[in-house]
C-alpha positions as CSV (number, residue, x, y, z in Angstrom):
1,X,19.4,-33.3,32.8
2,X,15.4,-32.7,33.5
3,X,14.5,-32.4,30.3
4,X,16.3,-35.5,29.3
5,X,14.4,-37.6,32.2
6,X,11.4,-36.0,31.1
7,X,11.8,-36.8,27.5
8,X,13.3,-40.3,27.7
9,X,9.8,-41.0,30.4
10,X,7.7,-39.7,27.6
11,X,9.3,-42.4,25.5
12,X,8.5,-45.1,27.8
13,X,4.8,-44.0,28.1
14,X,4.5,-43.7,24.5
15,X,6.3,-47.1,24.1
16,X,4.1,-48.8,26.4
17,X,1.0,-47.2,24.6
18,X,1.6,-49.2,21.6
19,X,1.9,-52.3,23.5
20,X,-1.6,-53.5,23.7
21,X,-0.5,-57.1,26.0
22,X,0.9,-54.6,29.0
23,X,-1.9,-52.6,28.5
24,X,-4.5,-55.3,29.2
25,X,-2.4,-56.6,32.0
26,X,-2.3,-52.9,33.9
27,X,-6.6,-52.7,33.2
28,X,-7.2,-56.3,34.0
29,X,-4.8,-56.4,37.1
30,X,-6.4,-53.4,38.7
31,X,-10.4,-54.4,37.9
32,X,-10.9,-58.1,37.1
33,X,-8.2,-59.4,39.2
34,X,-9.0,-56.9,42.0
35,X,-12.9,-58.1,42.2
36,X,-12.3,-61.8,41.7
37,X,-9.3,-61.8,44.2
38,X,-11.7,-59.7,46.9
39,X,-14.7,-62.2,45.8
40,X,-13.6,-65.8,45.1
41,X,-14.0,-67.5,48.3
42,X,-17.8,-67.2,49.7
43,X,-17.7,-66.7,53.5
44,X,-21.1,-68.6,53.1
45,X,-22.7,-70.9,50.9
46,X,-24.7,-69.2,48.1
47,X,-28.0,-71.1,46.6
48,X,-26.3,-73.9,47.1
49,X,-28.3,-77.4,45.7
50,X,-28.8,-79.8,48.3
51,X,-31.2,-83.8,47.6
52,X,-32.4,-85.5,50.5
53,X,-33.2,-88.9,51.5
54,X,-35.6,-89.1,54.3
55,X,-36.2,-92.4,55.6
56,X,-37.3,-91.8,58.8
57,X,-40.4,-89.0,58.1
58,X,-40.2,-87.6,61.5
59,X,-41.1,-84.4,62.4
60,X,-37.5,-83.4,63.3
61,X,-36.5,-85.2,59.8
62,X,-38.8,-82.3,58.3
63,X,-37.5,-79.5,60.5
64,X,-33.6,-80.6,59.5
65,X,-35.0,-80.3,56.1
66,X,-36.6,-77.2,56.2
67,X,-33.9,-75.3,58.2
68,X,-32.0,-75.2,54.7
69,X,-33.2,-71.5,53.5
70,X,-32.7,-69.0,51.0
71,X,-30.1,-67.3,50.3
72,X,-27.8,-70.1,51.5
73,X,-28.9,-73.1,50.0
74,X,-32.0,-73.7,47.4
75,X,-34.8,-75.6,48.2
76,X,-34.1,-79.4,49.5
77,X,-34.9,-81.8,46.5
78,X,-36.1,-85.4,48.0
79,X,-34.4,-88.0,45.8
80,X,-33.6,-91.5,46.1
81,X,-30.6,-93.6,46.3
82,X,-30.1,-93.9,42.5
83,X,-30.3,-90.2,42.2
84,X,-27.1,-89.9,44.4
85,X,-24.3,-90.9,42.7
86,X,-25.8,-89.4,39.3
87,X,-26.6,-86.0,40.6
88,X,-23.5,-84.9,42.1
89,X,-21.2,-86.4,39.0
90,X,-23.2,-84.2,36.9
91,X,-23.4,-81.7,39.3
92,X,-26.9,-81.1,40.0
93,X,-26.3,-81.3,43.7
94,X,-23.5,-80.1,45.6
95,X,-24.4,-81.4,48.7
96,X,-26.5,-84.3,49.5
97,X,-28.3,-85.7,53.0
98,X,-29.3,-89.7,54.2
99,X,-31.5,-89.1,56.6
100,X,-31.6,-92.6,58.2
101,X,-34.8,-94.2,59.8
102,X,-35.7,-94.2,63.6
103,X,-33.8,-91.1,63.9
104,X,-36.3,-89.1,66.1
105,X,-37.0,-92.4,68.2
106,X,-32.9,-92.5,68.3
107,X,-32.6,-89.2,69.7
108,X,-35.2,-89.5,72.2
109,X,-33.8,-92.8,73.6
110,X,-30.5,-90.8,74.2
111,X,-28.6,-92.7,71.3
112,X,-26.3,-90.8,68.3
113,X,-27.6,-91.6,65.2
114,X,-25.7,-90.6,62.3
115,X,-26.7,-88.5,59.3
116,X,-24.6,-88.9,56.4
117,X,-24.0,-86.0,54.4
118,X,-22.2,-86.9,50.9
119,X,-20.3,-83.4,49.4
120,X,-19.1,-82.5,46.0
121,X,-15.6,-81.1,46.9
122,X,-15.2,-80.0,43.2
123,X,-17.8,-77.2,43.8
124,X,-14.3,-75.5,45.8
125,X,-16.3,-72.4,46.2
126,X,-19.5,-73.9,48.3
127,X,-18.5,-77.3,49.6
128,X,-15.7,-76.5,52.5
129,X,-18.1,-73.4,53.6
130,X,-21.1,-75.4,53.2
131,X,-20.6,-78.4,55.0
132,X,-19.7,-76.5,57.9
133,X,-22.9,-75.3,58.0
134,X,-24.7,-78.3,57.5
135,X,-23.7,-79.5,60.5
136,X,-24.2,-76.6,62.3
137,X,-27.4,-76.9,60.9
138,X,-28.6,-79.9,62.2
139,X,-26.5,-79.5,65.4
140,X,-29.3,-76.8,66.0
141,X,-32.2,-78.3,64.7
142,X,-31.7,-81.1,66.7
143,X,-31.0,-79.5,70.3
144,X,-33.8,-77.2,69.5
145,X,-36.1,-80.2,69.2
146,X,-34.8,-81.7,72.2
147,X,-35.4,-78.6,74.2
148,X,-39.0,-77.8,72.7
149,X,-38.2,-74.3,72.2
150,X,-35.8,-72.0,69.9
151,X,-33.7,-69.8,72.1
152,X,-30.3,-69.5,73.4
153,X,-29.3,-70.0,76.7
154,X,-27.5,-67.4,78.6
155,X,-24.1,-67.8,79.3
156,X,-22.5,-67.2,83.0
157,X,-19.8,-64.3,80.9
158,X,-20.2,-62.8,77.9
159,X,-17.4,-61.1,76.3
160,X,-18.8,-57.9,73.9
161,X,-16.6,-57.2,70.7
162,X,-16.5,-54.3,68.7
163,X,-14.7,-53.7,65.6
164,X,-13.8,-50.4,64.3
165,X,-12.8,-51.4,60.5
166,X,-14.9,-54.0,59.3
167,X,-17.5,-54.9,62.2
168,X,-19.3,-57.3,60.1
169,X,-15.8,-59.1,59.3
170,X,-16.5,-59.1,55.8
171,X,-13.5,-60.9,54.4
172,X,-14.2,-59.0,50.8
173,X,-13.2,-55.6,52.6
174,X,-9.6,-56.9,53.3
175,X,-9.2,-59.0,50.1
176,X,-10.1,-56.4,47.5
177,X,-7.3,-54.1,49.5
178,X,-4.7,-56.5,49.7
179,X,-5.1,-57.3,45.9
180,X,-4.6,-53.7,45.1
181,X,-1.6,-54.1,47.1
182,X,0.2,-57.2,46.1
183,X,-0.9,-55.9,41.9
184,X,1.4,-52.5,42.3
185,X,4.0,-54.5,43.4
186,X,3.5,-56.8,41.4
187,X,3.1,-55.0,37.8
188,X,5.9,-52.0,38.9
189,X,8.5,-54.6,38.6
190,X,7.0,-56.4,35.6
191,X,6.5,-53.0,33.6
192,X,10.3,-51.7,34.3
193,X,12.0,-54.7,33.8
194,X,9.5,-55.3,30.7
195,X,10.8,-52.0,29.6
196,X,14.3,-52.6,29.7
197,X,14.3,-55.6,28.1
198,X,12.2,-53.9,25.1
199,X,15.2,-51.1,24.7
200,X,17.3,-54.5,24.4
201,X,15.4,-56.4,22.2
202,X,14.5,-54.1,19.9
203,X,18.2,-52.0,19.2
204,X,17.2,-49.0,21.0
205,X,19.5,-49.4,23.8
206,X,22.4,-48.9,21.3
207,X,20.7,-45.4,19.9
208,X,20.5,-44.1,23.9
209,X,24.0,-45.4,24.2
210,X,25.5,-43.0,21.6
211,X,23.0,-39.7,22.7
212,X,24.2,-37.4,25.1
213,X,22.1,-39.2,28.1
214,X,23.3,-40.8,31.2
215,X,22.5,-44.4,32.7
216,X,21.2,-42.7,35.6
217,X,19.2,-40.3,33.2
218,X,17.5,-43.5,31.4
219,X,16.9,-45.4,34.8
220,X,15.2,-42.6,36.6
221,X,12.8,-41.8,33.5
222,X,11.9,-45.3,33.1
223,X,11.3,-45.1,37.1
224,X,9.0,-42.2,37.3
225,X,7.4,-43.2,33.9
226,X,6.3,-46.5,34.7
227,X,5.6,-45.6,39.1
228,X,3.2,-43.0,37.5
229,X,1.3,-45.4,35.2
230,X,1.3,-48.0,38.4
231,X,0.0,-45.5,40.7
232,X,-2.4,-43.9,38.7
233,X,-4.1,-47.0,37.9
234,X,-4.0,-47.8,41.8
235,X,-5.5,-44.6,43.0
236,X,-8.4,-45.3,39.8
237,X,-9.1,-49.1,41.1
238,X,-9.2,-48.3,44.9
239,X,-11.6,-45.3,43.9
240,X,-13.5,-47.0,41.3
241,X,-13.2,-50.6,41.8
242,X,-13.1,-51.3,45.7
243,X,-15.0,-47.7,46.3
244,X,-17.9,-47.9,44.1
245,X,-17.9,-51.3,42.6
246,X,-17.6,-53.6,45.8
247,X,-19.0,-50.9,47.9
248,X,-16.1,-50.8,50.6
249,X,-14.9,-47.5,52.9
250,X,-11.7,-46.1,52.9
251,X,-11.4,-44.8,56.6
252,X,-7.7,-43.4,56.5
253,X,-6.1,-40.7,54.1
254,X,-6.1,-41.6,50.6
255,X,-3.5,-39.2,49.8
256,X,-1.5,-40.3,52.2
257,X,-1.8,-44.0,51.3
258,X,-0.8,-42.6,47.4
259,X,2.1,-40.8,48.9
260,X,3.2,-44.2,50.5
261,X,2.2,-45.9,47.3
262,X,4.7,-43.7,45.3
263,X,7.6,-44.3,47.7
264,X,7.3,-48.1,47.4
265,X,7.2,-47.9,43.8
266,X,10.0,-46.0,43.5
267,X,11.6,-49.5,45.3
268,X,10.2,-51.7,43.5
269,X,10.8,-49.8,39.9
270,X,14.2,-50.1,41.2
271,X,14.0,-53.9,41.4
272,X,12.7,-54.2,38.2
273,X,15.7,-52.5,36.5
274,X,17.6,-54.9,37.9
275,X,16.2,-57.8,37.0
276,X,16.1,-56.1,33.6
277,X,19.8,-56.3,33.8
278,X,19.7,-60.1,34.4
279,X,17.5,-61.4,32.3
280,X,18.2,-61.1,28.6
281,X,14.5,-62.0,27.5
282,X,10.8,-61.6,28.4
283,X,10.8,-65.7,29.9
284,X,13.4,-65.0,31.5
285,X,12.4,-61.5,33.8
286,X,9.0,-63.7,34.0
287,X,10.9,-66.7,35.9
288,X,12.8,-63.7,38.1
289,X,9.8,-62.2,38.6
290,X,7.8,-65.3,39.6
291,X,10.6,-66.5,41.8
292,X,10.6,-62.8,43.7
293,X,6.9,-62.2,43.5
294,X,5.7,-65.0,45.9
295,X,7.8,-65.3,48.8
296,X,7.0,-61.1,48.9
297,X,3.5,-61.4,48.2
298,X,2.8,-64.4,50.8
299,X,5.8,-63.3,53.6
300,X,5.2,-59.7,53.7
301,X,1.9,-60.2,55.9
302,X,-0.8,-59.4,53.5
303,X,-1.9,-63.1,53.1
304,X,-0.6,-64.0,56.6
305,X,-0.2,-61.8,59.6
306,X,3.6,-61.9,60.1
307,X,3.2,-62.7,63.9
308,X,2.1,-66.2,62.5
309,X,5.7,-66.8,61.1
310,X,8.7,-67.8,62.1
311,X,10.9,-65.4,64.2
312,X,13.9,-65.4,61.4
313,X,11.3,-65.4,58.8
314,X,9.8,-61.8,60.1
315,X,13.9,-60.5,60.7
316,X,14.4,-61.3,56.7
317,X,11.3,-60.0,55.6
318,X,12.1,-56.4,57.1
319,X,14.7,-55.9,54.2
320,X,11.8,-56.3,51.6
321,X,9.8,-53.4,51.2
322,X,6.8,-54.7,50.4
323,X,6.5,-56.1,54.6
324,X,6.9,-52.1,55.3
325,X,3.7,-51.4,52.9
326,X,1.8,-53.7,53.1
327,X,1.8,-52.5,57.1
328,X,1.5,-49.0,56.1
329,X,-1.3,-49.4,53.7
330,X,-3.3,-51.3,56.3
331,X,-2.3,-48.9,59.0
332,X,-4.3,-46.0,56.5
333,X,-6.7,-47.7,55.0
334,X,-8.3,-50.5,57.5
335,X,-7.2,-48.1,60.8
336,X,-6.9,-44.7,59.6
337,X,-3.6,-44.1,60.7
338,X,-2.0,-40.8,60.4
339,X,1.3,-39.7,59.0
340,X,2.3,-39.8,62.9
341,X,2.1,-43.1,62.9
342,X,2.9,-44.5,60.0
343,X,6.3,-42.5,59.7
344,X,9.0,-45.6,60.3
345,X,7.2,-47.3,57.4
346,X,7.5,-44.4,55.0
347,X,11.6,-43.7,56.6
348,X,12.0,-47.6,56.1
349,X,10.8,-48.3,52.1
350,X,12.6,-44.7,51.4
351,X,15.5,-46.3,53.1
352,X,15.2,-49.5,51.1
353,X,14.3,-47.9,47.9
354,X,17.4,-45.8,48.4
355,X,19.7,-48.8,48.3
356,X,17.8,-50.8,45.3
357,X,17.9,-47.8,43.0
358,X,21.8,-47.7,43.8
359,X,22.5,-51.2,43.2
360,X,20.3,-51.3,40.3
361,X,22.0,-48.3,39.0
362,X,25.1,-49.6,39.5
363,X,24.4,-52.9,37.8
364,X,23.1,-51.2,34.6
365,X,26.0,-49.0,34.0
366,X,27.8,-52.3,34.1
367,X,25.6,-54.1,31.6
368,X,25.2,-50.9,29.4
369,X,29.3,-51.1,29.4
């Protein structure tokens, strides 16, 4: 029986070996997609380009203007009204400024003048960031100007925060993680039901069918087979890619975060046998997969913290086991929790993965019939 789960797995690894497309998924998943999920959305504006109009030629006009600094935005350009509409369609500027005349002699007299600030929404990645501070900007510029001095008043009560994990807030440090989170689940279910519907597509079921091999002997060697490519690649891009490349600790147990890592597989590897039992085609176990993947991925509290949702939401989620991991892996990796602590998550995916693998199981002896 060993020997058959460990020869039938070896098929599965060599089989996907010679499949260069899941190959490129696993490597692009667990780098590329890793980075670019952690790093898409600035949580400031980067050299972003900024035109002026300054009709008023004040000296606060010239201190709004020079507040805008390096790194966050480049160097204000001054530029006329024909220049407006023509540098943000081409997208020379992102953001632009009207400056409007009497503005110091406005502010003096205790009126609100009103700047207009024109932005390029296109630019998704500097605008929504960037306009917020703008106007912080020249919220500051101009109260400093009022008070003749730069300085922050004291406040009556001043609440101290400190944050163990993360005390910049850096939201990098929590994308990169989740990513490598939501891509195991993700690309376990993809590579067993992938698998599956290979055996079925290409006549191979038929041979394992007629050799002296079990449908619980195929299902558990296309398990471990594909959990161990999964993890594998997991434990390289959370020590390569979020360790080295974006620079970010791991406080808890790594080990213990693998060990986790394994057990959810070993659910989720179960779900993706099933769905290779319902889908007779690689568009279809896509359309599953896509109809599964997001309500787990958005409801299991790695985008959203599951306090946020509704009460029968959370109950529901609790039967999926991605909520349970993505709880644990947080616990270990942004708190440092220890296996004392993080037990009921480990009992509760083992629980869960217990009951997919039998249903799964159960299914394919049915279809293989």
């Amino acid at each position: 029986m060993f020997s058959n789960i460990l020869q039938l797995g070896i098929k599965e690894l060599r089989s996907l070996y010679h499949d260069p497309a899941l190959l490129l998924l696993i490597v692009f998943s667990f780098t590329i997609g890793v980075y670019s999920a952690a790093t898409k959305v600035p949580e400031s504006p980067h050299r972003a380009t900024i035109g002026v109009i300054d009709e008023d030629r004040s000296p606060l006009s010239l201190q709004i203007i020079n507040a805008f600094q390096m790194p966050y935005f480049l160097k204000p350009v001054d530029i006329d009204y024909g220049q407006i509409d023509h540098g943000m369609d081409s997208g020379v500027y992102t953001f632009t400024l009207d400056i409007p005349p009497r503005l110091q002699q406005d502010v003096l007299a205790g009126r609100q003048p009103t700047i207009q600030v024109n932005v390029d929404a296109t630019q998704i990645s500097q605008a929504f960031t960037g306009a917020g501070y703008i106007q912080q900007i020249i919220g500051t510029e101009v109260a400093e100007f009022l008070r003749h001095y730069r300085g922050v008043e004291p406040d009556e009560a001043n609440a101290v925060v400190h944050m163990a994990f993360n005390p910049n807030l850096v939201a990098t440090w929590f994308g990169a993680i989740n990513e490598v989170i939501n891509q195991i689940t993700m690309l376990s279910i993809i590579l067993t039901g992938a698998a599956l519907i290979r055996e079925r597509e290409h006549g191979t079921i038929e041979h394992l069918l007629v050799m002296p091999v079990t449908p619980f002997e195929i299902m558990l060697a296309k398990v471990w087979s594909m959990a161990l490519v999964v993890l594998v690649a997991a434990a390289l891009s959370v020590r390569l890619v979020v360790g080295q490349w974006l620079q970010i600790p791991i406080n808890g147990s790594f080990l213990l975060f693998l060990a986790g890592a394994a057990l959810h597989l070993f659910a989720t590897t179960s779900i993706g046998i099933f769905f290779g039992t319902l889908a007779r085609s690689m568009p279809q176990l896509g359309l599953l997969i896509i109809l599964t993947l997001i309500p787990l991925q958005i409801l299991s509290g790695g985008m959203t913290p599951r306090e946020s949702m509704p009460e029968r939401v959370q109950q529901i989620m609790l039967a999926a086991p991605t909520t349970h991991f993505v709880e644990l892996s947080q616990a270990i990796l942004f708190r440092g929790a220890s296996i004392g602590i993080v037990w009921p998550q480990l009992l509760a995916i083992a629980a869960i993965g217990s009951l997919f693998f039998g249903v799964a199981l159960s299914r394919l002896r049915r279809s293989l019939n």
